[in-house]
Biotite code that builds the C-alpha atoms (Angstrom):
import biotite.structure as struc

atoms = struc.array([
    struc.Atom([50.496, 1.569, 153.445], chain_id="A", res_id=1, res_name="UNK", atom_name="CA", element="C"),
    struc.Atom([50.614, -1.372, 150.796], chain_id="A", res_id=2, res_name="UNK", atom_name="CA", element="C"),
    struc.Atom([51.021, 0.147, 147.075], chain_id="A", res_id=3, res_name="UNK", atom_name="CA", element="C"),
    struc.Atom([48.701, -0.156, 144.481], chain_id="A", res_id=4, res_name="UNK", atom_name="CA", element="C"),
    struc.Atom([44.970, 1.168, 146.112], chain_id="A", res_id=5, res_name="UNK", atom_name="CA", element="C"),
    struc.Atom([43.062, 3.629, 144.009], chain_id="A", res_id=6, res_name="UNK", atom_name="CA", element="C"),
    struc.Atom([42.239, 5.224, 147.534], chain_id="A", res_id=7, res_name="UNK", atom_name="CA", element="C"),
    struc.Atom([43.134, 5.469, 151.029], chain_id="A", res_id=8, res_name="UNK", atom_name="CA", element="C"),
    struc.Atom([40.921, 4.207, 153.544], chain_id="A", res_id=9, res_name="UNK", atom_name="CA", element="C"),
    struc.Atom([38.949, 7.355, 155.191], chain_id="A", res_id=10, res_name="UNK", atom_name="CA", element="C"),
    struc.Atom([40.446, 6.679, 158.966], chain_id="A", res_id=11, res_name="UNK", atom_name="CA", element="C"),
    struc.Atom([44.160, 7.199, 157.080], chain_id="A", res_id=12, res_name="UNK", atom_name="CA", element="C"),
    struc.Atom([43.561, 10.420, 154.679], chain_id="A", res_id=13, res_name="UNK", atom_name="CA", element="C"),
    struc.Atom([44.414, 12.999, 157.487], chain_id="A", res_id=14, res_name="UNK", atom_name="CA", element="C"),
    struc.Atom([47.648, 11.076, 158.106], chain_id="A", res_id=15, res_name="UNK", atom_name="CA", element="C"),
    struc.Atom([48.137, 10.912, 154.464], chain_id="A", res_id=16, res_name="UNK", atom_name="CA", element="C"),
    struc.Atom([47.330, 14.359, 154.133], chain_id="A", res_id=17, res_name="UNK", atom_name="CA", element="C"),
    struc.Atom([49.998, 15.260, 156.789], chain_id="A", res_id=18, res_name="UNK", atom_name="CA", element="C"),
    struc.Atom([52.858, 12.684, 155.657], chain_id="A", res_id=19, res_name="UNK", atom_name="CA", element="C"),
    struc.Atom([52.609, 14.529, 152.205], chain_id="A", res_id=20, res_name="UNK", atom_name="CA", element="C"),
    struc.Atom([52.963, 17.874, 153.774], chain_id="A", res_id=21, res_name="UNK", atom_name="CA", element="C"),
    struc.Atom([55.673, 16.408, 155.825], chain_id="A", res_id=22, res_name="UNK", atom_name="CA", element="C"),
    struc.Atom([57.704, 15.526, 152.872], chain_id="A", res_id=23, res_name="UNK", atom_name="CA", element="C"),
    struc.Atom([56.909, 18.735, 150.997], chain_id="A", res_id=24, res_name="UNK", atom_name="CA", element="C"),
    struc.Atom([58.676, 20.837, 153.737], chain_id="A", res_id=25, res_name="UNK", atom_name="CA", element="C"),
    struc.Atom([61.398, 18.503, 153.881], chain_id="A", res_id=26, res_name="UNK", atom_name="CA", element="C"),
    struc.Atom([61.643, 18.731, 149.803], chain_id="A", res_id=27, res_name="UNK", atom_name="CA", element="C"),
    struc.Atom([62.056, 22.540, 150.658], chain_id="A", res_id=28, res_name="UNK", atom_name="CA", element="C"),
    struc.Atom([64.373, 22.375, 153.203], chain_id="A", res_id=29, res_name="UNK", atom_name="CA", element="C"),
    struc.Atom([66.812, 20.637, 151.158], chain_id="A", res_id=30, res_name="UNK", atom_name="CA", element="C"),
    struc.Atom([66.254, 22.022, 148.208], chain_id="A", res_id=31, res_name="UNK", atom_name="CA", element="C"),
    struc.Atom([67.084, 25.565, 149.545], chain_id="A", res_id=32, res_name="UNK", atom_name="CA", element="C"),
    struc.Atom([70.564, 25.589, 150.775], chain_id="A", res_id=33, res_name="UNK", atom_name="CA", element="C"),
    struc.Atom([71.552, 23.994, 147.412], chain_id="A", res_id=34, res_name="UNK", atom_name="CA", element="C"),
    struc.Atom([69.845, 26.586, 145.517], chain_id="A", res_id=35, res_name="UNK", atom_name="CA", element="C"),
    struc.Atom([71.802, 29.192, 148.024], chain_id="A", res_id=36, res_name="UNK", atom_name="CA", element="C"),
    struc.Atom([75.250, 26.968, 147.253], chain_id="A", res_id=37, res_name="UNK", atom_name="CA", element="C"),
    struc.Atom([74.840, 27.276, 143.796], chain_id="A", res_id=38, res_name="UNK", atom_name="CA", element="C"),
    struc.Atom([74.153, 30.890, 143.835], chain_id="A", res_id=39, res_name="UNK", atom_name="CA", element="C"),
    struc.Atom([76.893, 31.658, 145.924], chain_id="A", res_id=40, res_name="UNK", atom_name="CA", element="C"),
    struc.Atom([78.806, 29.576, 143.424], chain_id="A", res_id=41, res_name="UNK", atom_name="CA", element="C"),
    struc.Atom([77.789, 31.203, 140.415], chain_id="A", res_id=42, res_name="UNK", atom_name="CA", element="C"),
    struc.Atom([77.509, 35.011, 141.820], chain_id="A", res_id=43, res_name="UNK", atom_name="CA", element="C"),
    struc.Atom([78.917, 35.500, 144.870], chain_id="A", res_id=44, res_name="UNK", atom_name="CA", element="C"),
    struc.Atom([82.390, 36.898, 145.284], chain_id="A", res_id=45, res_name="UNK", atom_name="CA", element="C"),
    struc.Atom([85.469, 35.327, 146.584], chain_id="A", res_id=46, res_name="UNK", atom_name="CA", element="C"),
    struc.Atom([86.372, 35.030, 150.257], chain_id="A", res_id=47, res_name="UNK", atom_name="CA", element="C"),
    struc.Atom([89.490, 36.552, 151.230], chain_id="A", res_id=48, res_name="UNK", atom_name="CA", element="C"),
    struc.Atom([92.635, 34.854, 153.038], chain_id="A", res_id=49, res_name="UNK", atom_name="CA", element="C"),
    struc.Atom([90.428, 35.833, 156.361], chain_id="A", res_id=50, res_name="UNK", atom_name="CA", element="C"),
    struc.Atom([87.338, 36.329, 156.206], chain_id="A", res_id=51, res_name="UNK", atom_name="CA", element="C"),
    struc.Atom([86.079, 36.201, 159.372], chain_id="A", res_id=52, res_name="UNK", atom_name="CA", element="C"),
    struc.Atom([89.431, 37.897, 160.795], chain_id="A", res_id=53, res_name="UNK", atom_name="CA", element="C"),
    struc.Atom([89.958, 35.477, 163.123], chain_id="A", res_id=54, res_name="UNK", atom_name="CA", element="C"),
    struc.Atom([93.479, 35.538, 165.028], chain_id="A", res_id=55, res_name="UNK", atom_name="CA", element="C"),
    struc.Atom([94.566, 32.134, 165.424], chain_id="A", res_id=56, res_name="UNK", atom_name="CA", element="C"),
    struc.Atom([97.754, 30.968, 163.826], chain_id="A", res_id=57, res_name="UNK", atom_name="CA", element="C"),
    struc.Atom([96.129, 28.755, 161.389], chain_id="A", res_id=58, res_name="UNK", atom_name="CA", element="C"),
    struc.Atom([94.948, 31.831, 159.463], chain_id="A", res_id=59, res_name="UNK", atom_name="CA", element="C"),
    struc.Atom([98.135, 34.091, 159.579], chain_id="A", res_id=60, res_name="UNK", atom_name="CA", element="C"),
    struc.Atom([99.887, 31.244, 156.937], chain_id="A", res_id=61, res_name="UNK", atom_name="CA", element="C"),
    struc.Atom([99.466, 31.101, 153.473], chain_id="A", res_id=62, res_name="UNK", atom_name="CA", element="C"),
    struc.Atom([96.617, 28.438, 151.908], chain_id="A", res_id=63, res_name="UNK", atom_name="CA", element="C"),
    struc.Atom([97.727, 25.555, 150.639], chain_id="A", res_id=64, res_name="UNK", atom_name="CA", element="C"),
    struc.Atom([100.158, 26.299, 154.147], chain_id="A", res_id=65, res_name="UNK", atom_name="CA", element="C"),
    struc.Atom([103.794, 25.961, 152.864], chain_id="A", res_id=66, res_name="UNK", atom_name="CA", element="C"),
    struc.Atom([106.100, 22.982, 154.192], chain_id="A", res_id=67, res_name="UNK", atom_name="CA", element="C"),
    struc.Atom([107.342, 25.453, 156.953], chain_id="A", res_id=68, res_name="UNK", atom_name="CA", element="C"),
    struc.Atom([104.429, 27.351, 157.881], chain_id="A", res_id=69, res_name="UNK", atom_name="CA", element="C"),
    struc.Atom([106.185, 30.295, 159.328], chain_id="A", res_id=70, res_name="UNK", atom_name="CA", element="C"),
    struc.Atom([109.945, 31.420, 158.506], chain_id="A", res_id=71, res_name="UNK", atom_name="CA", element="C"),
    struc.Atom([110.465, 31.688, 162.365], chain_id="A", res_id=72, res_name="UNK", atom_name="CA", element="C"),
    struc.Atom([108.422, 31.060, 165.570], chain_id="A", res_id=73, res_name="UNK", atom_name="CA", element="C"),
    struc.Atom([105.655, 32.669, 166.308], chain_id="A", res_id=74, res_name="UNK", atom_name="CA", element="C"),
    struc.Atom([104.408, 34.560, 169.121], chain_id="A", res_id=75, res_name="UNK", atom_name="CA", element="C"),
    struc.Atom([101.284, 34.422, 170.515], chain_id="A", res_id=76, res_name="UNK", atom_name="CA", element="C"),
    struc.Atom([100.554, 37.341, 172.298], chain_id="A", res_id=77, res_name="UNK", atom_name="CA", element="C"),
    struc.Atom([96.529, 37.440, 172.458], chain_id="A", res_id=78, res_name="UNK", atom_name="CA", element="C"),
    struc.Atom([93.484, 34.456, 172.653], chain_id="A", res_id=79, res_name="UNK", atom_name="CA", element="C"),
    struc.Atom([92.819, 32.581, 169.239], chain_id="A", res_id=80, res_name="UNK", atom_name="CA", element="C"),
    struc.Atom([89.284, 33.482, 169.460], chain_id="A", res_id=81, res_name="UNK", atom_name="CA", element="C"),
    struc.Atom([89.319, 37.102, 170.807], chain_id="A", res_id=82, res_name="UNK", atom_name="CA", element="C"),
    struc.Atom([86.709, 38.654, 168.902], chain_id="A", res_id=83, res_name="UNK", atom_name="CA", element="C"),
    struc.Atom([85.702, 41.186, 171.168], chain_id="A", res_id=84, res_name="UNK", atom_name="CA", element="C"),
    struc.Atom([89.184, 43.179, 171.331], chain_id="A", res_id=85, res_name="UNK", atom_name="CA", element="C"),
    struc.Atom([88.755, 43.448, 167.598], chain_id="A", res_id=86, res_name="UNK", atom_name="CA", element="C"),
    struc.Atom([85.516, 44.858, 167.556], chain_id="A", res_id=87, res_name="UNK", atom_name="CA", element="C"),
    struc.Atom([86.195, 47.354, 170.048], chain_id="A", res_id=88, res_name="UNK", atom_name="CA", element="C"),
    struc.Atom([89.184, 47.991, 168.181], chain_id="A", res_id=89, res_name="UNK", atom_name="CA", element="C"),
    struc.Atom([86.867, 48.852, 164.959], chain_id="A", res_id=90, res_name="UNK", atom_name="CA", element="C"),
    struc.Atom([84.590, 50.362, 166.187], chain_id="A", res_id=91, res_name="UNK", atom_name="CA", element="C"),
    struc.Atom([87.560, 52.826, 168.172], chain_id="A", res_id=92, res_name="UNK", atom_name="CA", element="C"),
    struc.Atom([88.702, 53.142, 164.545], chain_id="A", res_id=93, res_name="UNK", atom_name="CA", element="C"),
    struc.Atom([85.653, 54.005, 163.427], chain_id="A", res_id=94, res_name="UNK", atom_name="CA", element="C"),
    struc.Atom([84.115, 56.335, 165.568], chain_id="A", res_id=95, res_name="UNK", atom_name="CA", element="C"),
    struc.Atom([87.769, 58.130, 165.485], chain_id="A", res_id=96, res_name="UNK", atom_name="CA", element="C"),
    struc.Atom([88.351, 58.043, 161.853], chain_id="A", res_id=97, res_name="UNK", atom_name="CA", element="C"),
    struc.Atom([91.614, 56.547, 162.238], chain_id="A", res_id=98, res_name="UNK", atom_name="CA", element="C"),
])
């Protein structure tokens, strides 16, 4: 649409109409996870070393990781991503008030 006309021509309004409400949505869609970032930046608390407990080796070092991550070898006795064991395990310690 060339810049510069007072008014659309009839046949285009709807489309007009529809581009703006296009790019309204899309306004909102960006502007929401930076209003949640910020937020979360001003208000929300600090993660821990794990937050999500996850049991890979990456997470079971300090952060920044040291030169040597680990003093000796490590051994890996379960799946990196084995959520499920630990949720049983919770919810065993939960329901058993270990």
């Amino acid at each position: 649409m060339p810049r510069r006309y007072p008014v659309y021509a009839p046949e285009f309004q709807v489309l007009n109409v529809l581009s703006t409400a296009g790019a309204t949505f899309l306004a909102i869609g960006y502007a929401l996870p930076l209003v949640y970032l910020l937020w979360s930046l001003r208000y929300g608390k600090p993660a821990g070393p794990n937050p999500w407990q996850a049991t890979g080796l990456e997470w079971k070092t300090a952060s920044p990781p040291p030169r040597d991550n680990f003093a000796k070898h490590s051994v890996v006795t379960e799946e990196p991503y084995n959520y499920d064991a630990q949720a049983a395990e919770s919810e065993f310690e939960e329901t058993n008030h270990v």
